[in-house]
HTML snippet that shows the backbone in 3Dmol.js (N, CA, C, O; Angstrom):
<script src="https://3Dmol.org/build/3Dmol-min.js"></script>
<div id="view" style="width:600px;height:400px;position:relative"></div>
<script>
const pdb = `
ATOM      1  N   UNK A   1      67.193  67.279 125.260  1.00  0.00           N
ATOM      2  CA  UNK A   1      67.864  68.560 125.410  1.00  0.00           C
ATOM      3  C   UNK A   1      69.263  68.283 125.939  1.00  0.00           C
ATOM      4  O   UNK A   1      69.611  67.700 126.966  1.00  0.00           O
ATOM      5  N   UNK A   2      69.889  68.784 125.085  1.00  0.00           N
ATOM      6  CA  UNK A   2      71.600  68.546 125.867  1.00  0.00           C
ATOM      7  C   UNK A   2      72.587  69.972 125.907  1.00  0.00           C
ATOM      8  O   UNK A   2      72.093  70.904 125.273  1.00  0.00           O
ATOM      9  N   UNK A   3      74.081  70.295 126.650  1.00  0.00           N
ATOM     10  CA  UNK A   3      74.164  71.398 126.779  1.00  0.00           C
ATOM     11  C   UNK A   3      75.740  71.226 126.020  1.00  0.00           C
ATOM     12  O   UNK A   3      76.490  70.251 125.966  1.00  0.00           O
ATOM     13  N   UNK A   4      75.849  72.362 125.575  1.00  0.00           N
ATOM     14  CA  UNK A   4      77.417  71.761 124.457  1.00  0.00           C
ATOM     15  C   UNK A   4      78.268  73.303 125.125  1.00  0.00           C
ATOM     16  O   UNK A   4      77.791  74.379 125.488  1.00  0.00           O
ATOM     17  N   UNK A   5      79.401  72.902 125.083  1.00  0.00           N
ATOM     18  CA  UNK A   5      80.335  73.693 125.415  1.00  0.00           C
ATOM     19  C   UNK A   5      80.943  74.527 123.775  1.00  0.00           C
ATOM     20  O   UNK A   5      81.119  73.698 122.883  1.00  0.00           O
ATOM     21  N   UNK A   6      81.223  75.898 123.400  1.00  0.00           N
ATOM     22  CA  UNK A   6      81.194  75.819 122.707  1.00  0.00           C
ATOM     23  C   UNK A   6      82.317  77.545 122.867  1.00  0.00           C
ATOM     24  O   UNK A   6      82.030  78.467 123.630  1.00  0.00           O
ATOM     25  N   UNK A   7      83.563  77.515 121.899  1.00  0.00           N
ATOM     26  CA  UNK A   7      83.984  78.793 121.643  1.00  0.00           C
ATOM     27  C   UNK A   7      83.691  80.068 121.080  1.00  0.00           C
ATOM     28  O   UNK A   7      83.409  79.972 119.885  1.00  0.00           O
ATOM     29  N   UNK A   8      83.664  81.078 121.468  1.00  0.00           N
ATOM     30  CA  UNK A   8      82.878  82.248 120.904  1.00  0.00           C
ATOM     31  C   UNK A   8      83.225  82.418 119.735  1.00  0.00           C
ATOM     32  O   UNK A   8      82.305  82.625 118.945  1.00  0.00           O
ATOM     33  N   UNK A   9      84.682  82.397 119.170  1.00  0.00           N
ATOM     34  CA  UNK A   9      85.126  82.161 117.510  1.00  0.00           C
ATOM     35  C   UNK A   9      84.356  81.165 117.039  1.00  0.00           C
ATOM     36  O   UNK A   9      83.761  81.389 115.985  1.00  0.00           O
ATOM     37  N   UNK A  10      84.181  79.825 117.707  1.00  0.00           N
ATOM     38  CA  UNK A  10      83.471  78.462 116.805  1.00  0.00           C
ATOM     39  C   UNK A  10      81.514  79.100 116.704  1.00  0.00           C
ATOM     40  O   UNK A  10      80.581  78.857 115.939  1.00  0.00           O
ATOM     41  N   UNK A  11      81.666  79.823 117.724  1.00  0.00           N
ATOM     42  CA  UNK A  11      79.963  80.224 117.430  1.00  0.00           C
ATOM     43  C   UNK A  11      79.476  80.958 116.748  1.00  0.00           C
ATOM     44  O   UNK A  11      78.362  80.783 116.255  1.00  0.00           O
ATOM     45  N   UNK A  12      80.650  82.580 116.441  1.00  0.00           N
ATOM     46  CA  UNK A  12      80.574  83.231 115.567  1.00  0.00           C
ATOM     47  C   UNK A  12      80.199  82.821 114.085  1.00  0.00           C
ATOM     48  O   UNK A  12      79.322  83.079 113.261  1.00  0.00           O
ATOM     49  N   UNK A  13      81.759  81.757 114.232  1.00  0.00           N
ATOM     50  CA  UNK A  13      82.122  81.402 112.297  1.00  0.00           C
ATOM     51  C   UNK A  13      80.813  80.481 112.277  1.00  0.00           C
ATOM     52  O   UNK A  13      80.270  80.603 111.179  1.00  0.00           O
ATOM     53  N   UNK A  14      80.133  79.616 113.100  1.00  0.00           N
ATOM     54  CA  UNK A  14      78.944  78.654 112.144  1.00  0.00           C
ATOM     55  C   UNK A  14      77.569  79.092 113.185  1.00  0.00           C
ATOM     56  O   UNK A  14      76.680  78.286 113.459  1.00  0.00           O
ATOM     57  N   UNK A  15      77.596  80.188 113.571  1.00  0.00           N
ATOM     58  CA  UNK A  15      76.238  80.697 114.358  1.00  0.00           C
ATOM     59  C   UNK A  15      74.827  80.696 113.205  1.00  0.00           C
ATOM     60  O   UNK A  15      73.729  81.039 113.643  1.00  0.00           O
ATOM     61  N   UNK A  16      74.908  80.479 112.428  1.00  0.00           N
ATOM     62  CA  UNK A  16      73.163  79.910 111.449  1.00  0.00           C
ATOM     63  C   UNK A  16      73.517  78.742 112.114  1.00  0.00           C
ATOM     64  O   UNK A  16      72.619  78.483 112.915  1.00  0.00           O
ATOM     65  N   UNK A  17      74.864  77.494 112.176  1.00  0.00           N
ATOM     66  CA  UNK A  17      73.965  76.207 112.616  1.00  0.00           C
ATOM     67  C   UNK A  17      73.541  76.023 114.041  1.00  0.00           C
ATOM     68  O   UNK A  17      72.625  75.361 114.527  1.00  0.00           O
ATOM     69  N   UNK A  18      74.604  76.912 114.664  1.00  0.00           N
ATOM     70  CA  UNK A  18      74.292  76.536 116.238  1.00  0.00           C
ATOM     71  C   UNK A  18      72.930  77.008 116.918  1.00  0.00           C
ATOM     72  O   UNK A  18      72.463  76.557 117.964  1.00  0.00           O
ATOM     73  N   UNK A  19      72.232  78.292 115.883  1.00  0.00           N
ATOM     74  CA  UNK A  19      70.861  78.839 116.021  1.00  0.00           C
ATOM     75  C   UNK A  19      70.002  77.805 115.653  1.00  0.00           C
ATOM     76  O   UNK A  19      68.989  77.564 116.309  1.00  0.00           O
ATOM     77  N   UNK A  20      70.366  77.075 114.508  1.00  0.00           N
ATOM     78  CA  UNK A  20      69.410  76.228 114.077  1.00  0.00           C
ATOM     79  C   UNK A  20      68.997  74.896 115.532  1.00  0.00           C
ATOM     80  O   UNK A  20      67.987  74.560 116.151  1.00  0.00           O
ATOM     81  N   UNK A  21      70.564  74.480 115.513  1.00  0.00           N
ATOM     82  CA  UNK A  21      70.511  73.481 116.738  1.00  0.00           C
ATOM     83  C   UNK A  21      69.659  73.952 118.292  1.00  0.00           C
ATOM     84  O   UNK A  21      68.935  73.332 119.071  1.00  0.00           O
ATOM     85  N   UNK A  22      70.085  75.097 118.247  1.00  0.00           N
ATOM     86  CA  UNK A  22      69.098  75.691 119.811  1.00  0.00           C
ATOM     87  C   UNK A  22      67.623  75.452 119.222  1.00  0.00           C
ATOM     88  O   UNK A  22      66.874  74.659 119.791  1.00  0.00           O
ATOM     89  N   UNK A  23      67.239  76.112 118.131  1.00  0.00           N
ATOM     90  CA  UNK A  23      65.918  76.346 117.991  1.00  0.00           C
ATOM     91  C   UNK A  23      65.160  74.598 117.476  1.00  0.00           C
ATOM     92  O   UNK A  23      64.153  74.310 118.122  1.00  0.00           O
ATOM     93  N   UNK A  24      65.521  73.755 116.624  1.00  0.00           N
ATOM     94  CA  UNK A  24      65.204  72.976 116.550  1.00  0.00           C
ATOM     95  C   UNK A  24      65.367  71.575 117.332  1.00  0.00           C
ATOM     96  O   UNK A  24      64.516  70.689 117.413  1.00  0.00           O
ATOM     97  N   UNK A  25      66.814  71.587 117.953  1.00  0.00           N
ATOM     98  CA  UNK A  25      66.955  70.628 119.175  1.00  0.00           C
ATOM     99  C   UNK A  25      66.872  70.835 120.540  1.00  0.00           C
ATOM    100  O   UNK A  25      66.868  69.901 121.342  1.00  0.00           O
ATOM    101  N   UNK A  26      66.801  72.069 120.872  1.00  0.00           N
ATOM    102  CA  UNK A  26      66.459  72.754 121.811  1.00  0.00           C
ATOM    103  C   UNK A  26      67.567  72.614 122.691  1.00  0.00           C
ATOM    104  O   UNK A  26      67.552  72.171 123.839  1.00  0.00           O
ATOM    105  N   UNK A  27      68.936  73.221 121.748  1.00  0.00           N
ATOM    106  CA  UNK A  27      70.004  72.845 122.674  1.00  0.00           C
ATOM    107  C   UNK A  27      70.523  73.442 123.515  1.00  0.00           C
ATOM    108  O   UNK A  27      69.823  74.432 123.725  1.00  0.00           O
ATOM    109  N   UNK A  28      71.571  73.434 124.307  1.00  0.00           N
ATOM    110  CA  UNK A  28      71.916  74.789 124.942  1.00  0.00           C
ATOM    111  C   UNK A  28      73.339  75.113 125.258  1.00  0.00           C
ATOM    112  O   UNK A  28      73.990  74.557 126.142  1.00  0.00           O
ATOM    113  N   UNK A  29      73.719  75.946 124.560  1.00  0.00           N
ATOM    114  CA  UNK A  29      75.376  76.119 123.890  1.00  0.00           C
ATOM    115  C   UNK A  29      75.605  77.621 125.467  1.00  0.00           C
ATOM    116  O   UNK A  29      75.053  78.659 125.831  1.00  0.00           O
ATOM    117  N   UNK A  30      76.989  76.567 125.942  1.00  0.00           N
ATOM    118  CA  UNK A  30      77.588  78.102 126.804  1.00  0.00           C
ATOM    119  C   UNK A  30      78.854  78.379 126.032  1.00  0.00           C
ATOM    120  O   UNK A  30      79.731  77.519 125.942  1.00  0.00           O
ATOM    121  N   UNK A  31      78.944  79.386 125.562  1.00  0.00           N
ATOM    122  CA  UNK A  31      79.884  80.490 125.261  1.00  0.00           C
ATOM    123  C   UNK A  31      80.788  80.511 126.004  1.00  0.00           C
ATOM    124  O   UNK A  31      80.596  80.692 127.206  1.00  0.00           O
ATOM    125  N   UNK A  32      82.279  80.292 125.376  1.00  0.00           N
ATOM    126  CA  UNK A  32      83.521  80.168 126.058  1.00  0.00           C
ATOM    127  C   UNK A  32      85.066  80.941 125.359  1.00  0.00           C
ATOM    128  O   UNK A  32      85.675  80.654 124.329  1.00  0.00           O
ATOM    129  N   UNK A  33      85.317  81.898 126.307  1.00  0.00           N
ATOM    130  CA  UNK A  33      85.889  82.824 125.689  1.00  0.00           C
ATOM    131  C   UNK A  33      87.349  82.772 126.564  1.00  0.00           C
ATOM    132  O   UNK A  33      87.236  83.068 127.753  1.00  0.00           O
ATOM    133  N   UNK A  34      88.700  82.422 126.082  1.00  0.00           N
ATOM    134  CA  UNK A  34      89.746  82.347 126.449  1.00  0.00           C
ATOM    135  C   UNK A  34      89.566  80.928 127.913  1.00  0.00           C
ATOM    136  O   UNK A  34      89.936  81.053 129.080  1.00  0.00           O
ATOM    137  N   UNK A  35      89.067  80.026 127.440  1.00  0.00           N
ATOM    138  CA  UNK A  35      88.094  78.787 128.215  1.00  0.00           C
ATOM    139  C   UNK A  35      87.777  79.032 129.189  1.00  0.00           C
ATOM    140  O   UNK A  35      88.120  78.430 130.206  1.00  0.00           O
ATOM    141  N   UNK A  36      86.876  80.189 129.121  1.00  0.00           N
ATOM    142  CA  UNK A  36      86.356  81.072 130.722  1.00  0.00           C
ATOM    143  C   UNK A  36      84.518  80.988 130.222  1.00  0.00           C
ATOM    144  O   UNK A  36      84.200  81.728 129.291  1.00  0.00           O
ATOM    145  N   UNK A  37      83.625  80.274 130.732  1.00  0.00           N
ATOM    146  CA  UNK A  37      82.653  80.580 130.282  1.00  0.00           C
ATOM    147  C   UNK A  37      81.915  82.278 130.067  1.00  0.00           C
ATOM    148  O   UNK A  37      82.149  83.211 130.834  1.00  0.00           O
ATOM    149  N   UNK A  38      81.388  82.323 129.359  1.00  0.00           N
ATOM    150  CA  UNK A  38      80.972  83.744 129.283  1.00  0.00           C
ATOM    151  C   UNK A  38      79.345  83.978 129.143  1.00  0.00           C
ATOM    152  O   UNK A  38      78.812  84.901 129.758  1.00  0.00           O
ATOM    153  N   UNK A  39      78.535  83.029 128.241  1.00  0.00           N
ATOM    154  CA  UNK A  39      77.348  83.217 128.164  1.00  0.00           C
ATOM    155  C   UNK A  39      76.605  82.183 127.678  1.00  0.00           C
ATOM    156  O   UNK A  39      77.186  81.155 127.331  1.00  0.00           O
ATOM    157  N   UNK A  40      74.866  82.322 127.552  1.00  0.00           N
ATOM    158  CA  UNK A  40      74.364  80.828 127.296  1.00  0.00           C
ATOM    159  C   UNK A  40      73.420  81.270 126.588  1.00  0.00           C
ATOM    160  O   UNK A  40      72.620  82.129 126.958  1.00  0.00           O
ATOM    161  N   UNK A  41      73.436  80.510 125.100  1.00  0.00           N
ATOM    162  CA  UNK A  41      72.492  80.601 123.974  1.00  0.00           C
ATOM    163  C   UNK A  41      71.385  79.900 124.659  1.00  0.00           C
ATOM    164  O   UNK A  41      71.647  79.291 125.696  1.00  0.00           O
ATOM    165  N   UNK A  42      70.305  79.915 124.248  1.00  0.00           N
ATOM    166  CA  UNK A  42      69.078  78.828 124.378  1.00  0.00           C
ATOM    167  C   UNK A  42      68.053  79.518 123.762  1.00  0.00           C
ATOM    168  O   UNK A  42      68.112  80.745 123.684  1.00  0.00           O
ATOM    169  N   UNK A  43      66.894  78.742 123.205  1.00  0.00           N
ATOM    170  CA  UNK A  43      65.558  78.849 123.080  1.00  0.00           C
ATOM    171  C   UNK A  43      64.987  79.948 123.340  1.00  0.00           C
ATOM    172  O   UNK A  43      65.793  80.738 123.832  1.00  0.00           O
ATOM    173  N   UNK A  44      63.538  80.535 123.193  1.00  0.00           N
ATOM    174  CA  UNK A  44      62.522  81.541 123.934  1.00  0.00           C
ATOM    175  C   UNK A  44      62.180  80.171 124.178  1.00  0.00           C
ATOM    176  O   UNK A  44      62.429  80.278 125.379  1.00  0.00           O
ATOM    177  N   UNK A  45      61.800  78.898 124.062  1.00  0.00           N
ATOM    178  CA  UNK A  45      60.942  77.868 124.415  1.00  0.00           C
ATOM    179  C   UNK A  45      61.216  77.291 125.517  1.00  0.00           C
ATOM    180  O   UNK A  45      60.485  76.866 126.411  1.00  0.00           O
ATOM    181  N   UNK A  46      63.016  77.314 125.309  1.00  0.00           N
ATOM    182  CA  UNK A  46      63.575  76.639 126.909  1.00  0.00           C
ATOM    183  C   UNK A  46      63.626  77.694 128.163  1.00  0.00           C
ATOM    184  O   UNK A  46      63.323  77.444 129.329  1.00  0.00           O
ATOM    185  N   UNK A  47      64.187  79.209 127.504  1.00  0.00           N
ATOM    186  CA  UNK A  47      63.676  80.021 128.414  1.00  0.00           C
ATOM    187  C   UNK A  47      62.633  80.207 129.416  1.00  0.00           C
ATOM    188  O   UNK A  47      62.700  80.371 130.634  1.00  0.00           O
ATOM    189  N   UNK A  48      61.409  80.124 128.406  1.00  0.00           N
ATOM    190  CA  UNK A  48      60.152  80.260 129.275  1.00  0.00           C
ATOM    191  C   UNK A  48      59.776  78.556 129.991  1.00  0.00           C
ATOM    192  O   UNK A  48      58.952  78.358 130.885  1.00  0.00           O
ATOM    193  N   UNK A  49      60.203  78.022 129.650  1.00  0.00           N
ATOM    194  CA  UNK A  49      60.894  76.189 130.650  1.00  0.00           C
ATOM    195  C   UNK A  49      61.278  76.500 131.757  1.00  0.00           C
ATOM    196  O   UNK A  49      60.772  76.207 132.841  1.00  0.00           O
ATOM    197  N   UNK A  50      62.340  77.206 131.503  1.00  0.00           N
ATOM    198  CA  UNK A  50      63.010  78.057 132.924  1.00  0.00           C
ATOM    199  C   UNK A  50      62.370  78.950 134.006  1.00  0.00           C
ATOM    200  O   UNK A  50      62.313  78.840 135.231  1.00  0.00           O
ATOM    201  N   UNK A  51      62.068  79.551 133.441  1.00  0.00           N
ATOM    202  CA  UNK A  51      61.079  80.726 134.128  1.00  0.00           C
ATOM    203  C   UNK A  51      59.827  80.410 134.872  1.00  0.00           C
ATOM    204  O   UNK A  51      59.278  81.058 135.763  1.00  0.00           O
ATOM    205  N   UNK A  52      59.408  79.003 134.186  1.00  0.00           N
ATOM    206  CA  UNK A  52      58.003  78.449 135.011  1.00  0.00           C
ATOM    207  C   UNK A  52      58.702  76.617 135.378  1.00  0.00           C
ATOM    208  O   UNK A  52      57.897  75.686 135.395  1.00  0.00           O
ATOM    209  N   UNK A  53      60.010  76.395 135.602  1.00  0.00           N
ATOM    210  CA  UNK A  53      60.403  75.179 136.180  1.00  0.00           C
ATOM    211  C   UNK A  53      60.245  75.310 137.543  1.00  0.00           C
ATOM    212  O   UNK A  53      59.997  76.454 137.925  1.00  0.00           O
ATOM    213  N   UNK A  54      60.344  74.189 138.628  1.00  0.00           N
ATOM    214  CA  UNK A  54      59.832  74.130 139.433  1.00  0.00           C
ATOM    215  C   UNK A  54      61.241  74.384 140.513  1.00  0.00           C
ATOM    216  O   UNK A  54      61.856  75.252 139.893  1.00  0.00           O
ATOM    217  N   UNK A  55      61.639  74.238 141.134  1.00  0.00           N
ATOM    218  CA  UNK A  55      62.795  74.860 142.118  1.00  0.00           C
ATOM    219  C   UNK A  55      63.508  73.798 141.539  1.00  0.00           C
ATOM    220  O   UNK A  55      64.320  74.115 140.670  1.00  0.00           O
ATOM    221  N   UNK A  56      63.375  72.459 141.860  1.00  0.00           N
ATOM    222  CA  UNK A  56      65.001  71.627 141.571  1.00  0.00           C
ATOM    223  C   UNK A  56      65.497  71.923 140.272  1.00  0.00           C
ATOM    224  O   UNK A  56      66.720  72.030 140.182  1.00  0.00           O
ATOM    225  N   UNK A  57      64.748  72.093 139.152  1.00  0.00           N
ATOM    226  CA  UNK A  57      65.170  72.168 137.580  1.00  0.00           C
ATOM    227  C   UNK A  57      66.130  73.470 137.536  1.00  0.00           C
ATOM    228  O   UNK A  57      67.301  73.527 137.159  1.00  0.00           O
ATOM    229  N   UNK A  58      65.225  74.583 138.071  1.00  0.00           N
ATOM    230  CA  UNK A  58      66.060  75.956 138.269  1.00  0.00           C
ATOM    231  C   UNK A  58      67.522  75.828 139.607  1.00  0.00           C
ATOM    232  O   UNK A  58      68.484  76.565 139.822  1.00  0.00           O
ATOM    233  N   UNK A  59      67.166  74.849 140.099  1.00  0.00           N
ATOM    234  CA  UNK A  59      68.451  74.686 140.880  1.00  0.00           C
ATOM    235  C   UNK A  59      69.794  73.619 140.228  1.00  0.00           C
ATOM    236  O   UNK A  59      71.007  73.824 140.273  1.00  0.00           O
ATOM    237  N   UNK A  60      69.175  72.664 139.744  1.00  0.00           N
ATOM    238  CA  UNK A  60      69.797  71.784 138.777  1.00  0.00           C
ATOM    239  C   UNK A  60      70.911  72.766 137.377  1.00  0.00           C
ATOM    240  O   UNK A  60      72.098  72.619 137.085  1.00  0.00           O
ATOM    241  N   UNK A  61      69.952  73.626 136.868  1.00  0.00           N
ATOM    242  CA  UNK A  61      70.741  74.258 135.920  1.00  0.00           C
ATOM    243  C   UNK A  61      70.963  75.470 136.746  1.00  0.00           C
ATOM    244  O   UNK A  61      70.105  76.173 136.211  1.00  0.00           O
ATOM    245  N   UNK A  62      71.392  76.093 137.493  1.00  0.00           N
ATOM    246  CA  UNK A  62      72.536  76.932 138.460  1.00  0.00           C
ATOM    247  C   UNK A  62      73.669  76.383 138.938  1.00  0.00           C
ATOM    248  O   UNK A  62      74.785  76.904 138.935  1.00  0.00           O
ATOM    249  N   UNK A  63      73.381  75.375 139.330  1.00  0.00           N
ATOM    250  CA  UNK A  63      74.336  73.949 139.813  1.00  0.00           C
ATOM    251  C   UNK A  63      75.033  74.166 138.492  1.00  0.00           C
ATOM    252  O   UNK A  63      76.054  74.824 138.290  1.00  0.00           O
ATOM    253  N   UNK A  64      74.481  73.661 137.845  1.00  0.00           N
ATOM    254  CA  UNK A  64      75.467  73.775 136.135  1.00  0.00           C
ATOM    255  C   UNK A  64      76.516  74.665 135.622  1.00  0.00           C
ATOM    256  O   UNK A  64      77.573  74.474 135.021  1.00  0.00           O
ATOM    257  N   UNK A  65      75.784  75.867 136.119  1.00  0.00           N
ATOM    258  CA  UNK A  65      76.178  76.876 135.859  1.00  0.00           C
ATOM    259  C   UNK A  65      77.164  77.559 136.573  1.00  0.00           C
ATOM    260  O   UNK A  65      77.797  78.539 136.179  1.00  0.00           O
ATOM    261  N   UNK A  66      77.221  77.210 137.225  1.00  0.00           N
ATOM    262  CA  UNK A  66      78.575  77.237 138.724  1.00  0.00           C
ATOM    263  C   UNK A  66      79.797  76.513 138.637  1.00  0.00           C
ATOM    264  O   UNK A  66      80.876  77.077 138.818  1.00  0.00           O
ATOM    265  N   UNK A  67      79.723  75.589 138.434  1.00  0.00           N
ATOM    266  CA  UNK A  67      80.211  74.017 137.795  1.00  0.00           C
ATOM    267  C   UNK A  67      81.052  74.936 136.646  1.00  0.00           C
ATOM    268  O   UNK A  67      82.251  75.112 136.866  1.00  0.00           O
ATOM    269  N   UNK A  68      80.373  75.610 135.256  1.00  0.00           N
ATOM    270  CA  UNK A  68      81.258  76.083 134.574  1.00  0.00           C
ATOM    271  C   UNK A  68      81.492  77.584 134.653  1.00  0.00           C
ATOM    272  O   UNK A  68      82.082  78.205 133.769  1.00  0.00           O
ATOM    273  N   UNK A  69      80.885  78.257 136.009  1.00  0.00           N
ATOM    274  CA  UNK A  69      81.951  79.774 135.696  1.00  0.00           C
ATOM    275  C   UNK A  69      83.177  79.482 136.373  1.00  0.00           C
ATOM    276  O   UNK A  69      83.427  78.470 137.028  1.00  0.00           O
ATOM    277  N   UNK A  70      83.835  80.355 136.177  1.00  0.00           N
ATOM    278  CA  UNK A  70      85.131  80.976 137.004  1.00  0.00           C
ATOM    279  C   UNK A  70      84.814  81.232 138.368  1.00  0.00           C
ATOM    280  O   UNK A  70      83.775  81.795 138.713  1.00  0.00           O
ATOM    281  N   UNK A  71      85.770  80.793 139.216  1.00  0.00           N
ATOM    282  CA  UNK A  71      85.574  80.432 140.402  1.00  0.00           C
ATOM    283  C   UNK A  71      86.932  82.070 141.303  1.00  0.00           C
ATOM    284  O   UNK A  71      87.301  82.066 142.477  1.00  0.00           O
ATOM    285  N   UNK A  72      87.182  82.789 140.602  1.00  0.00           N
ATOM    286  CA  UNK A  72      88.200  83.809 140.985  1.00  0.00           C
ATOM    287  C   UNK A  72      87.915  84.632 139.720  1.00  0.00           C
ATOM    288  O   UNK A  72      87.463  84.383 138.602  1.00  0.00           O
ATOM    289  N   UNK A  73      88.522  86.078 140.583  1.00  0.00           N
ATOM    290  CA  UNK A  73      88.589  86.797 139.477  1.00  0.00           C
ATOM    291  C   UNK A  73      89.930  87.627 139.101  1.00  0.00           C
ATOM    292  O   UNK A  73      90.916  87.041 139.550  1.00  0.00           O
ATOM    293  N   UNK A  74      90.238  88.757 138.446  1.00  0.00           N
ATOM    294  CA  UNK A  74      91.833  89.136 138.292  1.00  0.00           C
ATOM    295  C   UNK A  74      92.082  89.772 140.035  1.00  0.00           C
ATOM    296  O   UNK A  74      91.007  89.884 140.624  1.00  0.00           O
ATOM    297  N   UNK A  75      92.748  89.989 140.487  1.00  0.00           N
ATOM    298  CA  UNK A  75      93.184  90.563 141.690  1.00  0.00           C
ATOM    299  C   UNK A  75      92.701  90.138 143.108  1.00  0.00           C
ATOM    300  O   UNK A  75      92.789  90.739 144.179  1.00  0.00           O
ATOM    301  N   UNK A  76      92.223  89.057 142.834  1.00  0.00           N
ATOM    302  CA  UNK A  76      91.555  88.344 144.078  1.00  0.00           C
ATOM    303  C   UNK A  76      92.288  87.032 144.762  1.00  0.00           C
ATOM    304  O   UNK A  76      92.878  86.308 143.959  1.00  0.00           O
ATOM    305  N   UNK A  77      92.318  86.676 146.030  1.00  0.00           N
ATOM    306  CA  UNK A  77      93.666  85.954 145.814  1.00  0.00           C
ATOM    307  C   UNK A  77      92.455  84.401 145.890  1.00  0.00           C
ATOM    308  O   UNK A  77      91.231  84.363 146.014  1.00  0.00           O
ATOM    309  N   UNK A  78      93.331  83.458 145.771  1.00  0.00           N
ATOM    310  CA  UNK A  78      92.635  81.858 145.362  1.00  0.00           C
ATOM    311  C   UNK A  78      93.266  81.453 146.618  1.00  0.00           C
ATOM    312  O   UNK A  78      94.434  81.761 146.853  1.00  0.00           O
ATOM    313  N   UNK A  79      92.558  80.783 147.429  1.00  0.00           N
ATOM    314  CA  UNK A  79      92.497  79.847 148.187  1.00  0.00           C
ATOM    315  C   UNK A  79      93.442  78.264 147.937  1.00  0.00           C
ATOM    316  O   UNK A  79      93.312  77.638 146.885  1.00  0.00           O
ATOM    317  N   UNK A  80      94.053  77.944 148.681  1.00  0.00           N
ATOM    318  CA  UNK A  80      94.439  76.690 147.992  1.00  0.00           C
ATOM    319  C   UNK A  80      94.085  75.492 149.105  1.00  0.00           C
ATOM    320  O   UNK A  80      94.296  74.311 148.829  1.00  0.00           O
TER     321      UNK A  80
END
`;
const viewer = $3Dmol.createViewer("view");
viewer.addModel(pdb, "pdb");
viewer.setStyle({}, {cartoon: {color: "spectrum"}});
viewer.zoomTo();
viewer.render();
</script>
């Protein structure tokens, strides 16, 4: 299982293959929109992986997931 970074135009224009790739490689594509992550394709198979993983796995992929959101938002000031 591996996790691919992927543009919401590039997912649109070839979304039959990137469905195919989730469902048969069980991959897991995050959605990236103006290179701001936005959302995460996956499985019902890896889903329900998720849902019954054990704390580090579900902490492991949050970790991940943190790693690629946005860390600020519009009108908020950033720390330096």
């Amino acid at each position: 299982m591996g996790t691919k970074l992927i543009a919401s135009t590039e997912a649109q224009n070839n979304f039959g293959r990137v469905l195919d790739d989730v469902v048969q490689n069980n991959t897991r594509y995050i959605l990236r929109r103006r290179n701001i992550s936005q959302a995460v394709i996956l499985s019902v198979a890896d889903f329900e992986e998720i849902l019954n993983a054990n704390e580090t796995e579900r902490t492991k992929l949050g970790k991940l997931l943190r790693e690629l959101s946005p860390g600020y938002s519009f009108g908020e000031t950033v720390e330096e």
